[in-house]
C-alpha positions as CSV (number, residue, x, y, z in Angstrom):
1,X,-66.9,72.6,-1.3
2,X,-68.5,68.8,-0.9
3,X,-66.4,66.2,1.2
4,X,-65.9,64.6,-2.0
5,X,-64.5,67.4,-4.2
6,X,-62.1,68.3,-1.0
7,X,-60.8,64.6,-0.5
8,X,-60.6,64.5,-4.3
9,X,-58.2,67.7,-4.0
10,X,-56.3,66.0,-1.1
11,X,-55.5,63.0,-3.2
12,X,-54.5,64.9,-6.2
13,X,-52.5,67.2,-4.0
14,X,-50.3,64.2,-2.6
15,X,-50.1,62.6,-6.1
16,X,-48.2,66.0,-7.2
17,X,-46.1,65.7,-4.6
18,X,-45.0,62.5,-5.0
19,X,-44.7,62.8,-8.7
20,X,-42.5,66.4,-8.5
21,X,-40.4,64.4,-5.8
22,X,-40.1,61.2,-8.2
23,X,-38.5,64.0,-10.8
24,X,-36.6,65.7,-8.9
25,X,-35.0,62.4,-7.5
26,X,-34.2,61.4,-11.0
27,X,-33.2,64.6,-11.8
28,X,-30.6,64.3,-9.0
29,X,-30.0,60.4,-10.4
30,X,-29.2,61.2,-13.6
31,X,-27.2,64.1,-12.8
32,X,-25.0,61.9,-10.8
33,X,-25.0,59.6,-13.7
34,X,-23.8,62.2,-15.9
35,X,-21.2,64.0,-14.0
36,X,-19.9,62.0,-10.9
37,X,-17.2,59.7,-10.8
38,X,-18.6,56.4,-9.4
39,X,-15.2,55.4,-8.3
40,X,-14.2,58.8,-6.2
41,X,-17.2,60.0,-6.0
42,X,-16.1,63.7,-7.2
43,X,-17.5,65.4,-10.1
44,X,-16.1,63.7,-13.8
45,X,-14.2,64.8,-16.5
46,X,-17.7,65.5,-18.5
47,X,-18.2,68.3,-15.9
48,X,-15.5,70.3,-17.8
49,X,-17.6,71.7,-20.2
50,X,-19.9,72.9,-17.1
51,X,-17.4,74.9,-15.9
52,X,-16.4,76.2,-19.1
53,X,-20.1,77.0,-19.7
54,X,-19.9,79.0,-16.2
55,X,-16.9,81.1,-16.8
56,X,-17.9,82.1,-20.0
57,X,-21.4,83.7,-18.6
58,X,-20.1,85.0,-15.3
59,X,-17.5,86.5,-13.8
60,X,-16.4,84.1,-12.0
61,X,-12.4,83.5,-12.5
62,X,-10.8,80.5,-10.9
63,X,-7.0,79.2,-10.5
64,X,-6.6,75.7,-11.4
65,X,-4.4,72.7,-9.9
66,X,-3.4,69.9,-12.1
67,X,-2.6,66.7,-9.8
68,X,-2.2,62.8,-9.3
69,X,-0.7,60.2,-7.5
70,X,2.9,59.6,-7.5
71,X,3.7,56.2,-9.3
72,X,0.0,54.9,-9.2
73,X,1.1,52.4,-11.7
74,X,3.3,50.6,-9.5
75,X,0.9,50.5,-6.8
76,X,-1.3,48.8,-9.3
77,X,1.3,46.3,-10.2
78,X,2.6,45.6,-7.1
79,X,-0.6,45.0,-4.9
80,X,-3.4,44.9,-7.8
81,X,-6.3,47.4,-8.8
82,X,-8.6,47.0,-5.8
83,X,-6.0,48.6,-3.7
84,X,-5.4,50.9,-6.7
85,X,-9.1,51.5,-6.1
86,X,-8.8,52.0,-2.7
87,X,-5.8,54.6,-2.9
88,X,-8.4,56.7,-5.7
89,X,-10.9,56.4,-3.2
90,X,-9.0,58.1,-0.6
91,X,-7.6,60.8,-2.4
92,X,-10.8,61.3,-3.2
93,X,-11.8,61.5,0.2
94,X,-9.0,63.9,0.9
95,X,-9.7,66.4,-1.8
96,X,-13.3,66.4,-1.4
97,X,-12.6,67.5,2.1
98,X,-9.9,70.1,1.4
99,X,-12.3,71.5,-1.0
100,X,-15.9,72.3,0.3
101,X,-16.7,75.8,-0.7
102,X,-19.8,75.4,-3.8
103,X,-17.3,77.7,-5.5
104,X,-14.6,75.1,-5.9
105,X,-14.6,72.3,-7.9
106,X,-12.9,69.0,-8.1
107,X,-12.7,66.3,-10.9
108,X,-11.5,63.3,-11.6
109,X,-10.1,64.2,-14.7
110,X,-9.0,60.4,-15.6
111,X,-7.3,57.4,-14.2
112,X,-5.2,59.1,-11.5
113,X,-5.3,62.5,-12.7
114,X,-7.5,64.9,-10.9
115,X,-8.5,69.0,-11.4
116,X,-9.3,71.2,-9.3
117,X,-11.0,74.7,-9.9
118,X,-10.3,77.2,-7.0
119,X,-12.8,80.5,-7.1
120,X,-10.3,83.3,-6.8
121,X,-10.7,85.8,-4.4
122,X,-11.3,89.1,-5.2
123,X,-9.5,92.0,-3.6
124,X,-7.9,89.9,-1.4
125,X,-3.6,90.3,-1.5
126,X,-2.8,87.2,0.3
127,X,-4.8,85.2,-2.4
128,X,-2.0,83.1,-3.8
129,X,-0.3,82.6,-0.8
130,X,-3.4,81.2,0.9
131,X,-4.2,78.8,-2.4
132,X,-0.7,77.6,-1.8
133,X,-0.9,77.1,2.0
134,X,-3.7,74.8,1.0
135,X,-2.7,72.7,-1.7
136,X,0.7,72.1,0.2
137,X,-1.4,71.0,3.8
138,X,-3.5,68.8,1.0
139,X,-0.5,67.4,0.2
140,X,1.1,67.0,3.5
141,X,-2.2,65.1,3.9
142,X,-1.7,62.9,1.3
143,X,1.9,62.4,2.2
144,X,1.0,61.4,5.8
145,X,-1.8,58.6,4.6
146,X,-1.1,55.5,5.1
147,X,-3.3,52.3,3.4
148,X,-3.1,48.8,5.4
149,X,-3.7,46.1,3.0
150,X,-3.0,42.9,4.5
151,X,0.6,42.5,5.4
152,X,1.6,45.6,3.7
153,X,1.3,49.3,4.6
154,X,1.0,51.3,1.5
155,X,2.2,54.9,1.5
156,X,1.7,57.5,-2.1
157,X,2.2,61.1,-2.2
158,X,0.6,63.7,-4.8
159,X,2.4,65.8,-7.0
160,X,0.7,69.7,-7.9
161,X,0.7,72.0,-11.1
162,X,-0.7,75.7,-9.9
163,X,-1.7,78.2,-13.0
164,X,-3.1,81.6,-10.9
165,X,-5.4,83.2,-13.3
166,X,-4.2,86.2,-15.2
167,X,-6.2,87.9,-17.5
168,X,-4.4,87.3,-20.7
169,X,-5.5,83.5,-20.3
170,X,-8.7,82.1,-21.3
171,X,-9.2,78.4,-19.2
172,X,-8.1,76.0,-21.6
173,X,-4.5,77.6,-21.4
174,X,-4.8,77.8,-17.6
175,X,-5.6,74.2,-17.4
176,X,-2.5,73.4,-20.2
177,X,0.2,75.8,-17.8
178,X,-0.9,73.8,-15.0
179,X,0.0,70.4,-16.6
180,X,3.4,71.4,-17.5
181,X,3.5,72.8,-14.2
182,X,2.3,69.3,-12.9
183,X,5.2,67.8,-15.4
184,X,8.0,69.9,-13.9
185,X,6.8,68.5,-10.4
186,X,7.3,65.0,-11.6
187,X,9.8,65.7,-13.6
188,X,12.0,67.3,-10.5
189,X,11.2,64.5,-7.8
190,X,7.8,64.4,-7.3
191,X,5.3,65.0,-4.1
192,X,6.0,69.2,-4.6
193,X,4.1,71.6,-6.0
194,X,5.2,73.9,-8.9
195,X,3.7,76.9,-9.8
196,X,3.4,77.6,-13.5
197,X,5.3,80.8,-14.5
């Protein structure tokens, strides 16, 4: 091969390069575009129908937890929406780091609402109990955060809907027995966790 043809292969082989990495970049972009929350940073309500796509071609089973934050309204109206923005922001934070496995997933489902899809564990008897142990140290986290703002130190707590997969249940209706789950929770006092029967 002449010095020209191989310095002619060099350059096309660094133009590929940089093109397939200028794809897959906005690949990645897009994709973040798509299904991340810009606010939380967690995956978005859109991602929904990801999951749904996943269940229904595998055989992967998951439980779900319906959550948000206790009287988020009020923390709006009290000290504005930038430290309503800051208290999404750290939950967040806080479920994005109670949740790491690429098995569970976390969404922002809207305003101060907030999914979560826990892989369950086959074979495994403790199962339940250990999804429990979880979401209550999450939120004990939650619980023991507090937000300076100023003057002002800003406490919220988290309240938790748990639907344990069963067989009978396809994952719309796990995602609907969490919410009422969720609703009893609020509905009884708030920052607990109920598990839907």
């Amino acid at each position: 091969m002449e010095t020209k043809e191989i310095i002619l292969w060099g350059f096309l082989s660094i133009s590929l390069i940089i093109n397939i990495m200028y794809l897959l970049s906005t690949y990645k972009e897009n994709y973040k575009k798509t299904y991340e929350d810009p606010l939380t940073k967690l995956r978005n309500r859109k991602f929904l129908d990801e999951i749904k796509k996943m269940v229904h071609i595998s055989d992967d089973k998951f439980d779900v937890i319906f959550c948000d934050i206790d009287f988020f309204k009020k923390v709006n109206d009290t000290y504005g929406h930038d430290t309503g923005d800051k208290v999404l922001e750290i939950t967040g934070q806080k479920l994005k780091s109670s949740f790491k496995s690429s098995k569970d997933f976390v969404l922002r489902f809207g305003g101060e609402e907030f999914l979560i899809f826990l892989l369950k564990e086959k074979d495994n008897k403790n199962h339940e109990d250990n999804i429990y142990r979880r979401i209550e140290g999450l939120r004990k986290s939650v619980e023991g955060t507090t937000l300076h703002i100023g003057e002002s130190d800003i406490k919220f707590t988290m309240s938790f809907g748990i639907s344990f997969y069963k067989d009978d249940l396809d994952l719309d209706q796990q995602i609907k027995l969490s919410d009422e789950a969720l609703y009893k929770s609020k509905e009884t006092g708030r920052n607990k966790i109920t598990i839907a029967e």
